[in-house]
Each structure stands twice: as C-alpha cells, then as structure tokens.
C-alpha positions as CSV (number, residue, x, y, z in Angstrom):
1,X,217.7,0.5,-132.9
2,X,217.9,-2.1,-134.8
3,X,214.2,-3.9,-135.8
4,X,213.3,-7.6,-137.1
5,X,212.4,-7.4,-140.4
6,X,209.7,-10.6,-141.4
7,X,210.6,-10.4,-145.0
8,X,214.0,-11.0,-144.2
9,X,214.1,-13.7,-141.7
10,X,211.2,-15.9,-143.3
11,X,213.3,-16.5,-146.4
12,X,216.5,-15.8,-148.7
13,X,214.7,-13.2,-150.5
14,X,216.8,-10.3,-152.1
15,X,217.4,-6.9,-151.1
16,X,216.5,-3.7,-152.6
17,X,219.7,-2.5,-151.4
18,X,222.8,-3.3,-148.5
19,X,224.3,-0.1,-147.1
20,X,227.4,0.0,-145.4
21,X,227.6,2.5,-142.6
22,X,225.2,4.1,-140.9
23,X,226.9,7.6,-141.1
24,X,225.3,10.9,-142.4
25,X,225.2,9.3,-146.0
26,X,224.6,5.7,-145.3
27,X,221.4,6.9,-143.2
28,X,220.4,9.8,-145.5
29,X,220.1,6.9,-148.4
30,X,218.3,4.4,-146.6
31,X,215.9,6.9,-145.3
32,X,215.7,7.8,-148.7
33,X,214.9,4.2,-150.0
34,X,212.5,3.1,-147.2
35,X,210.5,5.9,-147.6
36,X,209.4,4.3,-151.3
37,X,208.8,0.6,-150.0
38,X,212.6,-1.0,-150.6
39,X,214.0,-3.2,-148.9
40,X,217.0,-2.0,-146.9
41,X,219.5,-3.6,-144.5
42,X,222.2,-1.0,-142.9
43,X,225.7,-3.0,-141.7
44,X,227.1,-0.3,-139.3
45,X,230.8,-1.7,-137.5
46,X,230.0,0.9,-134.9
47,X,228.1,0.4,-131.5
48,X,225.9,3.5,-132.5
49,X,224.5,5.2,-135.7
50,X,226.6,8.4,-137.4
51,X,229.6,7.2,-137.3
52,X,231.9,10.2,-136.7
53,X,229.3,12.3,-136.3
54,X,228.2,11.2,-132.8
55,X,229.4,11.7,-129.7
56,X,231.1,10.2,-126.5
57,X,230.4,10.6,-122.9
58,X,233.2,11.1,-120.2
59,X,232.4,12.0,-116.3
60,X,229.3,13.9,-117.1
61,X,230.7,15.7,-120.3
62,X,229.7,14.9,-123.9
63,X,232.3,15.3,-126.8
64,X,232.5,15.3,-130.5
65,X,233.6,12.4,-132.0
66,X,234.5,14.5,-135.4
67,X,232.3,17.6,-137.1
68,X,232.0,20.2,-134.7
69,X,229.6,22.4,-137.3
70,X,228.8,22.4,-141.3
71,X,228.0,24.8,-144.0
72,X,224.9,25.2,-146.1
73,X,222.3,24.9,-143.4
74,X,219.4,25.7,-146.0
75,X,220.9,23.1,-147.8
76,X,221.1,20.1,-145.4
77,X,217.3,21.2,-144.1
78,X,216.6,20.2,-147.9
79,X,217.9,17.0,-147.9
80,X,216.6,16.2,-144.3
81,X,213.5,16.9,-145.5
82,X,213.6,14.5,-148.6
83,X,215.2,12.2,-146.1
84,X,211.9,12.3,-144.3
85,X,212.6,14.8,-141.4
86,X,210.2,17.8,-141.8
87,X,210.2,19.1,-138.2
88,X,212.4,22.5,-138.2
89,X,216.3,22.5,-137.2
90,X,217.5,25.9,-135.2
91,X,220.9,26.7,-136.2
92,X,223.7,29.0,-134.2
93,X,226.6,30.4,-136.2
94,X,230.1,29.9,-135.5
95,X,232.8,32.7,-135.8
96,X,236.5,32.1,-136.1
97,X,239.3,33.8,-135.7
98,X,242.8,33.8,-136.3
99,X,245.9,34.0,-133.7
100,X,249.4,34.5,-134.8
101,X,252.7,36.7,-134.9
102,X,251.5,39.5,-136.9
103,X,248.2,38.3,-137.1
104,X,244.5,38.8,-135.5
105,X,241.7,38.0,-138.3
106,X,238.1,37.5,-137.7
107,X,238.0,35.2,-140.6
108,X,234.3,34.6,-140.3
109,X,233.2,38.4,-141.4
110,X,232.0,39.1,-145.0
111,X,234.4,39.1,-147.6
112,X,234.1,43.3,-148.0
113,X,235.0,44.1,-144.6
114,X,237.7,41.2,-144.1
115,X,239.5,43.0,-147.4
116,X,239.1,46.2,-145.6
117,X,240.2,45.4,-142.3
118,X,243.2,43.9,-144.3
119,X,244.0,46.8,-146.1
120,X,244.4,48.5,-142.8
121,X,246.9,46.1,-141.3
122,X,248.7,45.8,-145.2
123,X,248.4,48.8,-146.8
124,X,251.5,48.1,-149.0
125,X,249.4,45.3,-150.2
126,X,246.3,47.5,-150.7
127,X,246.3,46.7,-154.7
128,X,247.2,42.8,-153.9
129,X,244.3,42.6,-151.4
130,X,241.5,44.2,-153.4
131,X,242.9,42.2,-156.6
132,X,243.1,38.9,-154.3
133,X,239.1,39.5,-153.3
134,X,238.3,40.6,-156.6
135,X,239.2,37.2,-157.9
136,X,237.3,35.1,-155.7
137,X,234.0,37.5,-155.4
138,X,234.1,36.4,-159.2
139,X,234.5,32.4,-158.9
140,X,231.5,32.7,-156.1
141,X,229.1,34.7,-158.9
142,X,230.7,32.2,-161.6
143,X,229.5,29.4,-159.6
144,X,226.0,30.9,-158.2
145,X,224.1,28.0,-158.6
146,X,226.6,25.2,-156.8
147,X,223.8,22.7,-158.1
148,X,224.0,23.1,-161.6
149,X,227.7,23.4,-161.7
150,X,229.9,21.4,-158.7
151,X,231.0,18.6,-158.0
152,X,230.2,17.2,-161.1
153,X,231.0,19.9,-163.9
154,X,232.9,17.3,-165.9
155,X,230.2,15.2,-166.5
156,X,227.8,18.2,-167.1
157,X,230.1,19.6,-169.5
158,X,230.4,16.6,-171.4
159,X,226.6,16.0,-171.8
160,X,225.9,19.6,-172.8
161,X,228.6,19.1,-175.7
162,X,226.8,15.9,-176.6
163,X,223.4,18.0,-177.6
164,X,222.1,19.0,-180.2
165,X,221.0,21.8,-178.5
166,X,224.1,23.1,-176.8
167,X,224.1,26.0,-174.5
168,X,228.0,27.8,-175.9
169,X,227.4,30.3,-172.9
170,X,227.3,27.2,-170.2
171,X,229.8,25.2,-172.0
172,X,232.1,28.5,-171.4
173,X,231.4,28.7,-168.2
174,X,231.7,24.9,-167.5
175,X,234.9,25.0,-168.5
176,X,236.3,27.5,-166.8
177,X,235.6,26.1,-163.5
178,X,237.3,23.5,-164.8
179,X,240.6,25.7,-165.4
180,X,239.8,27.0,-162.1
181,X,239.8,23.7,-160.7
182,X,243.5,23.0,-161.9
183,X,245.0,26.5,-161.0
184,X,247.2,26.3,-158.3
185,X,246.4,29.4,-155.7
186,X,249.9,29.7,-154.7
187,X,250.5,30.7,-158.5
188,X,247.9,33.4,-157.9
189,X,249.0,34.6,-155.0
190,X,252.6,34.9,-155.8
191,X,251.8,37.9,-158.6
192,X,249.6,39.6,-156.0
193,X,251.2,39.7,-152.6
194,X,254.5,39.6,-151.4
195,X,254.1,39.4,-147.5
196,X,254.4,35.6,-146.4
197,X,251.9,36.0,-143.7
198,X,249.6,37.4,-145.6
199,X,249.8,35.4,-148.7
200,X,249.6,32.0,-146.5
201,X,246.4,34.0,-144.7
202,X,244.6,34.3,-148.2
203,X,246.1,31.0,-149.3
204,X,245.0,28.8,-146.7
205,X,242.9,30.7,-144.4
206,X,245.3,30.3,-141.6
207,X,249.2,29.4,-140.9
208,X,250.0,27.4,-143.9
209,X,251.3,27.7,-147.4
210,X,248.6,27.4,-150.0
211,X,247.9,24.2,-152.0
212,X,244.6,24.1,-153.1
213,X,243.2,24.9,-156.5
214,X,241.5,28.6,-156.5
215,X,238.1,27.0,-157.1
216,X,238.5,25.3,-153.6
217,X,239.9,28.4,-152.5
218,X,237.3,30.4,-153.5
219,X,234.5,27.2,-152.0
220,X,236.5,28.0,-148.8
221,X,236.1,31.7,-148.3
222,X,232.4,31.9,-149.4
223,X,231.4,29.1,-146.9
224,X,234.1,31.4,-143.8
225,X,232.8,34.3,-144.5
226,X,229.5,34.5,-146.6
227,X,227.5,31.1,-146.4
228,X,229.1,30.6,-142.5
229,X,229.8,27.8,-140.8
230,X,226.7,26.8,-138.5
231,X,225.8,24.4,-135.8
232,X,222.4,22.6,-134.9
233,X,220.2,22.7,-131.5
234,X,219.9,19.2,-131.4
235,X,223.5,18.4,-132.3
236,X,225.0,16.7,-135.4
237,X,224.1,13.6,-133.4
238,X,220.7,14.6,-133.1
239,X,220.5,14.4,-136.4
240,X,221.8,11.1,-137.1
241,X,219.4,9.9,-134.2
242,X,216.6,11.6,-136.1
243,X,217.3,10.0,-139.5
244,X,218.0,6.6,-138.0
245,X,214.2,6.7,-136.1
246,X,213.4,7.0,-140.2
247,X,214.7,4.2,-141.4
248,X,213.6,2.0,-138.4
249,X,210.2,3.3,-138.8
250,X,209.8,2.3,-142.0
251,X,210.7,-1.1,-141.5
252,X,214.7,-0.7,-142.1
253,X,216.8,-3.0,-140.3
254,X,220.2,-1.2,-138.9
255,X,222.6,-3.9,-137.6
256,X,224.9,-2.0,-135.2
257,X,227.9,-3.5,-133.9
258,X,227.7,-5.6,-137.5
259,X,230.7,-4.9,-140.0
260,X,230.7,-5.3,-143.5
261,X,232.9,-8.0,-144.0
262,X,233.2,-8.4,-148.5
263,X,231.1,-6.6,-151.3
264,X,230.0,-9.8,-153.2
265,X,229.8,-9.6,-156.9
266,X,228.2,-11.9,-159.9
267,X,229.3,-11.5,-163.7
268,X,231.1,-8.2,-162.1
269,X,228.2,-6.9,-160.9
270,X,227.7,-5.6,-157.1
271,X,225.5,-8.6,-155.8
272,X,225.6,-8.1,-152.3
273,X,227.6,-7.8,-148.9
274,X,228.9,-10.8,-146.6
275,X,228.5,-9.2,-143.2
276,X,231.4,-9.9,-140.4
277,X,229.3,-12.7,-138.7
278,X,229.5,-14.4,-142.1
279,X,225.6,-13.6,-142.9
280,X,225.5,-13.3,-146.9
281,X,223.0,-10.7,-148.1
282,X,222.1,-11.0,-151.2
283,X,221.1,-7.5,-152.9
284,X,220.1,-5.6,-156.2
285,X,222.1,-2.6,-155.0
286,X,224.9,-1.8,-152.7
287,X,226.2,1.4,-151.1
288,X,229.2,1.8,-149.4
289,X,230.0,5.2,-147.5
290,X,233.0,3.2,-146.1
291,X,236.0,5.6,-147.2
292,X,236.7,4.8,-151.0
293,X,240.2,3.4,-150.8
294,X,238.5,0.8,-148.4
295,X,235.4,0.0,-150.3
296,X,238.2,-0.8,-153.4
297,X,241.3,-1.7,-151.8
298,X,239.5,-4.0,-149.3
299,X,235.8,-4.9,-149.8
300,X,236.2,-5.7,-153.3
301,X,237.7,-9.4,-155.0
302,X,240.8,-6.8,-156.5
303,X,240.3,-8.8,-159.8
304,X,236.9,-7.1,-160.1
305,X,238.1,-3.4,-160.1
306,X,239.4,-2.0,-163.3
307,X,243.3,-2.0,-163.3
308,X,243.9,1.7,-163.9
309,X,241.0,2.7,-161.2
310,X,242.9,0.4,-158.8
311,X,246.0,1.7,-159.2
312,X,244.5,5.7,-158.9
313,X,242.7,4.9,-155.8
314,X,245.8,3.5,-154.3
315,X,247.9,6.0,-155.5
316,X,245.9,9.6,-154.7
317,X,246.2,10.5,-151.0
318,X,243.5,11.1,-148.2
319,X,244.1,14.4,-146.0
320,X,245.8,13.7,-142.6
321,X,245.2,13.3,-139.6
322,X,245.0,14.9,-136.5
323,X,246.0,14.8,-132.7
324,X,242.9,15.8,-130.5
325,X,242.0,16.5,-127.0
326,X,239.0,16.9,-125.1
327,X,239.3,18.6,-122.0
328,X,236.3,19.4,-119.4
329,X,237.6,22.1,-117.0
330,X,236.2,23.9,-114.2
331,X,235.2,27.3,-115.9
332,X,236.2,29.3,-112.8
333,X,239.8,28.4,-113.0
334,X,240.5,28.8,-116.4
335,X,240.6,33.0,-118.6
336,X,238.3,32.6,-121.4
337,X,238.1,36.3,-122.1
338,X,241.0,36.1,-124.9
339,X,238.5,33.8,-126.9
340,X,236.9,36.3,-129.3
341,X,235.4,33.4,-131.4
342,X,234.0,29.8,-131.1
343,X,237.2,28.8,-132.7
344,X,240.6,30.5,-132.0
345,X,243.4,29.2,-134.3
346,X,246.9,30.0,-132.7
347,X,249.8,29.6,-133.5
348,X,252.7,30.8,-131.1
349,X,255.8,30.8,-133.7
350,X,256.2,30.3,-137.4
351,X,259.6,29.0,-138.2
352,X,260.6,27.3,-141.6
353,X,262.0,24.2,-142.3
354,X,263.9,21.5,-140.2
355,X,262.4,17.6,-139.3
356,X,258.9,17.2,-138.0
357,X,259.2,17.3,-134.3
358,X,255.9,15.5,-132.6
359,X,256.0,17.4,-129.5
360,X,257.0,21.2,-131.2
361,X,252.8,22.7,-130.8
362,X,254.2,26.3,-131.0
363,X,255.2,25.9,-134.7
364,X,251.8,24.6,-135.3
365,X,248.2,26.2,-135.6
366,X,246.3,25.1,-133.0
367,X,242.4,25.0,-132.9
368,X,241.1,26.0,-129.6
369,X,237.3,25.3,-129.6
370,X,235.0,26.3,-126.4
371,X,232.3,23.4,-127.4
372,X,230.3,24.5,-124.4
373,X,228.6,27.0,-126.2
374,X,227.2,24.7,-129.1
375,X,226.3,22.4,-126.2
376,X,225.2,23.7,-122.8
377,X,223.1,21.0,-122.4
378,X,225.9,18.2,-122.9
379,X,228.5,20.2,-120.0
380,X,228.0,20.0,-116.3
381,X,226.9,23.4,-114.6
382,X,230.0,25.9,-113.9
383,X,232.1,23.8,-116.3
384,X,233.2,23.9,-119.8
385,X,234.3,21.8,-122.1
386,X,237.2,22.7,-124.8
387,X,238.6,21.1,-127.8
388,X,242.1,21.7,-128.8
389,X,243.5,20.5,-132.2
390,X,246.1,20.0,-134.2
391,X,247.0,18.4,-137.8
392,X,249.0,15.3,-137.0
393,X,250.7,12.8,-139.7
394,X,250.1,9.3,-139.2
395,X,253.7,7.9,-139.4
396,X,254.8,8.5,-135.5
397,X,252.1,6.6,-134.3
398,X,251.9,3.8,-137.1
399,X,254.5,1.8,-134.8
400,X,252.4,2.1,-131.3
401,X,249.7,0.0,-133.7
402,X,249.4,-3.8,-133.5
403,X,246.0,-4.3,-134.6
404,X,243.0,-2.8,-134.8
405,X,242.3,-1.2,-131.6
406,X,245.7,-2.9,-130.1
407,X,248.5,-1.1,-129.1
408,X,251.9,-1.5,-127.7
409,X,252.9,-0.8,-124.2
410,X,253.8,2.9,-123.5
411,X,251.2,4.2,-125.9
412,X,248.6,5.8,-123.5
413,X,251.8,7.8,-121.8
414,X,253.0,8.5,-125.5
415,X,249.9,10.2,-126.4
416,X,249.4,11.9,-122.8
417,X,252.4,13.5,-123.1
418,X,251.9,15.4,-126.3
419,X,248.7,16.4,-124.9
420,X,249.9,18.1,-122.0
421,X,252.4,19.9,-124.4
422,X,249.4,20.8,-126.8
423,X,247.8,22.1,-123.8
424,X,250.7,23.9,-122.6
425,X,250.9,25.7,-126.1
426,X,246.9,26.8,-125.4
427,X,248.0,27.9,-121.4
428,X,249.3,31.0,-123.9
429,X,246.2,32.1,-124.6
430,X,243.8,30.5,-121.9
431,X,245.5,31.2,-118.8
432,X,245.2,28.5,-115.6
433,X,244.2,26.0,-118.3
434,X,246.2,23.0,-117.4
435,X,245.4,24.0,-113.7
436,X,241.6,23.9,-114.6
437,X,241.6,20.7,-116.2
438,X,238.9,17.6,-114.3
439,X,238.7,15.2,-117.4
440,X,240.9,14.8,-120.5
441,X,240.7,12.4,-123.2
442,X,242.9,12.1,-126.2
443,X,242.6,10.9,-129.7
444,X,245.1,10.1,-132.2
445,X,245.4,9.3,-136.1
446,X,245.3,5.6,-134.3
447,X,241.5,6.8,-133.0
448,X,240.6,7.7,-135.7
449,X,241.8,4.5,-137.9
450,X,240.0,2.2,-135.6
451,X,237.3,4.0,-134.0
452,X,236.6,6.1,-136.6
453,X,237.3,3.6,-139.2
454,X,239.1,6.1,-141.2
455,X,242.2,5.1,-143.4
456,X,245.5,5.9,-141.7
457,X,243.3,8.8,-139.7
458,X,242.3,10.2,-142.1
459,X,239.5,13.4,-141.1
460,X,238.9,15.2,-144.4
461,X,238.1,13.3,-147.3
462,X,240.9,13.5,-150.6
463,X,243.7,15.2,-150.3
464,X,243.3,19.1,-150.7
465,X,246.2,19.1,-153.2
466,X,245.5,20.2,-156.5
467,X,248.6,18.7,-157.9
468,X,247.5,15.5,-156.3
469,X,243.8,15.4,-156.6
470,X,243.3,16.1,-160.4
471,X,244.1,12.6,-161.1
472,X,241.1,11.3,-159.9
473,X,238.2,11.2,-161.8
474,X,235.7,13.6,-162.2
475,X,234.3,15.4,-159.1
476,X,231.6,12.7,-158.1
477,X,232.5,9.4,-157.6
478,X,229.3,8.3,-156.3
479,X,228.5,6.2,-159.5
480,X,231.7,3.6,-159.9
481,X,233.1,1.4,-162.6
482,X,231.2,-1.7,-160.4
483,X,227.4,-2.1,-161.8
484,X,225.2,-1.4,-159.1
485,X,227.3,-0.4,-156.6
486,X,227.1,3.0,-155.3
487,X,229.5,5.3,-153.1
488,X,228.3,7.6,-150.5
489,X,229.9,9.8,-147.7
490,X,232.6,12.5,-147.7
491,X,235.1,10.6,-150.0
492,X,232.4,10.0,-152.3
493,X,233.3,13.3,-153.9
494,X,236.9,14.5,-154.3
495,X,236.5,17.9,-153.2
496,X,234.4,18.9,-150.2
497,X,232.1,21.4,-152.1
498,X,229.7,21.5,-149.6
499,X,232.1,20.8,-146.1
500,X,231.7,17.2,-144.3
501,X,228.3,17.0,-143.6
502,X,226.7,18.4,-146.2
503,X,228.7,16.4,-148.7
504,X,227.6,13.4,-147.2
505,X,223.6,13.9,-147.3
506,X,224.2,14.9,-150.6
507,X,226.3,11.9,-151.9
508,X,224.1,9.3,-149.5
509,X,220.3,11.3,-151.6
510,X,222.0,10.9,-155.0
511,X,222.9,7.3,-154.5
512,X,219.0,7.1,-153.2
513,X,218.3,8.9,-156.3
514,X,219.8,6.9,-158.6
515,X,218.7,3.7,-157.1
516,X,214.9,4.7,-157.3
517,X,215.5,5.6,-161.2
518,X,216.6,2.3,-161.8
C-alpha cells in the first residue's frame, strides 16, 4: 500500500497537501488531489486504509468494524467517480423493522403506506398521524435539492443577501430551514399525538424520546423510508480498497501504521504535520478527518485556535457510544424466521426512569443485524454471522481504561459478561441463539476510542441534540478559523445530512475542491 515517492525522499521539498486519515474522506480527497498532479502524503494511525469502515477477520468470519450500509447511493457513485472510480457499484437495500410492546413497524416502507399502516394500529391518532406526515412530506419537497440547500444553508443565505441580485423567494426558503433546523420535534409532536409509543416511534424512529430538530427528523425519515438505506457488493471496505489503489496509483504515498503526531503552523497558518515517528512534513495544505474535537483539542498548539472556537468545540458533545458484538453461529441451531428485516430493533420492556443499569438489555432497543446477507462471501458455508447492538455511555468503562489500548485486569470478563446478557435479551426473538454461538467478539466505547480512534467512543458524529448542537457554527465545518487547514469526515459537518458515509466523501471532495481553487 503504501509507495516511495522520489520527490519526497530526494529532498525537503513541500507538499501540496498532508492528510490525516485514510478513512472515506481522508482517501476520497487525496484521490481527489492526485488525480490533478499534487503532491499528497496520507498519515493513517491504523494498520489498514478506511478506518472504521473496514473490517476484521475472526475464525473464518469477517465483521464490520463500524457502517453496516449508507444512504444516497446515486450520490456516493458521484463522488466515487470524481474520486477516480468509474467502474459500476451494485447496491442491495436494507429494510428495518421495529420490535417492541405494542409495536411491529416496517420502518423502511414509503412514508404513504407507513402513515397508513399507522392509522390502522392508532386510529385515535388518525388526525395526529396524517398531520405528523404532512409535516415532513413538506420539509423533504422544501429541501428537494439537498445540494443547493444542506449542510451549509447559513452560509448560502448569507451570500444571497449580500447580492445585488437577491433571489427573496430562496432567501424565504433559506431561512426557514433554518427555523426548521432549531425546532425541537418533541414540541411538534406533543400538539399532534398523545400516545407515548407512538410519539417516541415518529420522534425517533424507534424506542426513544425525541431530540432532534424536525429538519433532522424529516433528513431521517426520507433516507428510512424514501431514499433507503443501501449496501454495496464489494463492501464498504471494497470501497476504501478501491479509492486507496487511486491514490497509490497516482503516485500518493499512504503511510499506514504512521500517526499524525502535531498539525504545525507558521504566522497561524496550517504549515504542515509532524508524523508520530517525528518525520516533519512540511505542507501548503492540511486535512484532517481526525474527529474535530481532536484535530483542535489535540493536534493544534491551543494558542493558535481562536478562544471562543476552543471553548465551543470543547463544550458541544459527540453522540455516544455503543456496546457491540459480533457473533458467528452455526445457522442450523439458531430460528431466524422471526427476522422480517436485515435489521430488527427490539426492545423487550420500556420502563421510565431509575439509574442506568449496564447489564438491564431489556429496557433497551437492541439492533439485531443478520450481516450474512450483505456478505455471503465473508461467512463460512451453513453459518451466519449476526450483529447485536446497543447505545452504550462511555462512563462505566472509562475506569477499565489505562491507556490507549491498556486496560485493567477483569476487563475482558467485564465486557463478556454484558455480552452474554445482550445476547440473552436477543435469545427472545432468535431462539437457540446463545446455544448456536462458534465465535464472539466484543467491542466497547473503549474499542472504539482506541481502535477506532473515536473520542470517548464516539460512532455518530455531533450530538443529535438540537438544544446542544445549534451552538456550533454553521452546518459545514470543513473550512476552519486555521488558514489552510481543512476538515474532512463525518464530524466535519454537524448534522449527518447525508448518513456516515456519504458525509464523509462529500466533506473529504469539498476540501479537494477547495484546495484545487486555491
């Protein structure tokens, strides 16, 4: 993978650009930048390109390291292709569902026949429903074109009001998305429904009570049950293979196994990146899809960053984490016929209130994913391999840490036991599954700090929270207050508008983009 590069090695010349991580983004904009001549170096801490989006091999069974799928396919085929990759990339749809008291939803239907199949299970909540869908039906149409309008709106509003030549009717429109973007959906919901389960179904698409703004909302429902949520033939990973052979082809140089060790900077300028073998790299440009709060918080001399953006990174939260485990069972020993969909989110019990209990799984939604069928290839013949997750804070596992990738004693049977009772909680649904079971693996928020290089676990980006969120700046935070330094990745943009991977290839092209135009 990784290729010497002549113009490199010969003398201290500078760099077109230094990007750190070799994930969806970090590849998608070196692709990018090779492809017109620059010089490009790629610091990836991992042992192999994609980062998250890879995958791991255990007893003859390959498992996702993080994305299981992604929305927009059309999309992300458009920026593989500006990335270089022209050959065509099959996608298979996934369909979810959701399991709980009172509850069986295929959540993955269009949004007409989800209302209606609703109705029927509601029908004191007829007016609410059709109201409900009415709503978002309207944000979709309002924001038609997601490339004119999301993530950056704010910045698009504010250049069509410095015109001459403003557009009113876009200005009207702009803003309000931008209302949108700071009403609370639980506010929504609370005048249109008054069944819990049903306003938490609507809310959050599952379990939970709503939090998130009815713009993301509305972003959320199109991409269940319109867009869909897809997965390719040759797997995410294939993908990240495929974009890496790019770079290397066009005389890239991806240093695997090679952390980025400081962003270096000259008259507060981005200069460079001091890799962590001590190698200084002296560049015009630098990317960093490392999550944001590290790329500010750590990379960065702190007296470089303006004050008030320090203390908003530090202050606005990441999502959480998540407790994972990967099971490859013998397919004969275990009922799959209750799995409807690719993904069944159960939950057994839905009480209120009390402390967090690590161990409770059956007052928590549970994914169940049968991976198998979006990788035959990767699973042993007459075997299957499942996924079961659940959201997990970081806390209860912050004092097993003692460094990175260090633990304290007791830690492996820590984590194996809330496995087995996360599995025990599925055994509800997939009879003879803990019976079935030839390899298990778990991952923790600790995983996915230090494998995943994730901060405190985190597996989504920016918090979800629209009382939280809106503090940050604008939508895109690709360009930064640092000249020439660039963000890219999935917390390069503070709401997921297109999911995970998506977001990235678009955030890694732009930085591309805006590299090339000087």
């Amino acid at each position: 993978m990784c290729s010497a590069i002549k113009w490199f090695n010969d003398s201290p010349v500078i760099l077109d650009a230094v990007v750190i991580g070799a994930g969806m983004g970090g590849l998608a904009c070196a692709s990018r930048l090779v492809r017109e001549g620059l010089r490009v170096v790629v610091l990836e801490k991992c042992p192999h390109v994609g980062g998250t989006s890879y995958i791991f091999r255990r007893k003859g069974h390959a498992f996702p390291m993080g994305p299981l799928a992604f929305s927009f396919p059309q999309k992300v085929e458009t920026l593989l292709a500006e990335a270089g990759l022209t050959k065509e990339t099959e996608f298979r749809r996934n369909h979810f569902e959701l399991l709980a008291p009172g509850l069986d939803v295929l959540t993955s239907r269009p949004l007409k026949a989800l209302g209606e199949d609703l109705v029927g299970s509601f029908p004191a909540e007829k007016n609410g429903i059709e109201a409900f869908f009415c709503e978002i039906e309207g944000i979709i149409c309002l924001t038609e074109n997601i490339e004119e309008w999301h993530p950056d709106f704010l910045t698009g509003a504010r250049k069509i009001a410095a015109r001459k030549d403003r557009d009113a009717d876009l200005l009207g429109r702009l803003e309000r998305i931008r209302r949108l973007s700071e009403t609370h959906s639980k506010n929504v919901l609370e005048g249109l429904v008054s069944d819990g389960r049903l306003k938490n179904l609507l809310g959050s698409l599952g379990t939970d009570e709503p939090e998130m703004s009815m713009l993301n909302l509305a972003f959320m429902w199109n991409v269940m049950s319109e867009v869909g949520i897809w997965s390719p033939a040759c797997g995410i990973h294939g993908l990240a293979d495929a974009l890496a052979e790019v770079v290397t082809a066009r005389g890239g140089d991806i240093r695997l196994s090679t952390p980025a060790a400081g962003i270096l900077t000259k008259e507060g300028r981005a200069s460079g990146v001091t890799a962590g073998d001590g190698e200084v790299l002296r560049s015009r440009w630098v990317v960093s899809t490392a999550d944001y709060k590290t790329t500010f918080l750590d990379l960065l001399p702190s007296g470089d960053v303006p004050p008030q953006h320090f203390d908003l990174v530090r202050k606005v939260p990441y999502t959480g984490s998540e407790l994972c485990v990967y099971l490859g069972v013998d397919e004969g020993r275990v009922d799959l016929t209750r799995m409807r969909a690719d993904h069944l989110f159960y939950r057994r019990d839905v009480r209120a209130g009390g402390p967090f209990d690590p161990g409770d799984f059956a007052n928590r939604e549970v994914e169940i994913c049968l991976w198998a069928k979006d990788a035959p290839d990767l699973v042993p013949e007459g075997r299957a391999s499942i996924l079961l997750r659940a959201s997990f804070p970081y806390d209860p596992f912050a004092a097993w840490r003692t460094g990175e990738k260090l633990r304290r004693d007791g830690y492996r049977e820590f984590k194996t036991r809330l496995a087995r009772g996360l599995v025990k909680t599925a055994d509800h649904v997939l009879p003879g599954l803990s019976s079935s079971i030839e390899v298990m693996e778990v991952a923790t928020p600790l995983t996915y700090q230090d494998w995943g290089h994730r901060r405190l676990g985190s597996i989504a980006g920016w918090t979800w929270s629209v009382d939280e969120a809106g503090e940050l700046p604008g939508k895109l935070l690709v360009e930064t207050p640092i000249p020439n330094l660039l963000t890219a990745g999935i917390y390069a943009a503070t709401e997921l508008f297109l999911g995970g991977v998506p977001t990235a290839l678009h955030t890694g092209t732009l930085a591309a983009r805006l590299i090339l135009e000087g």
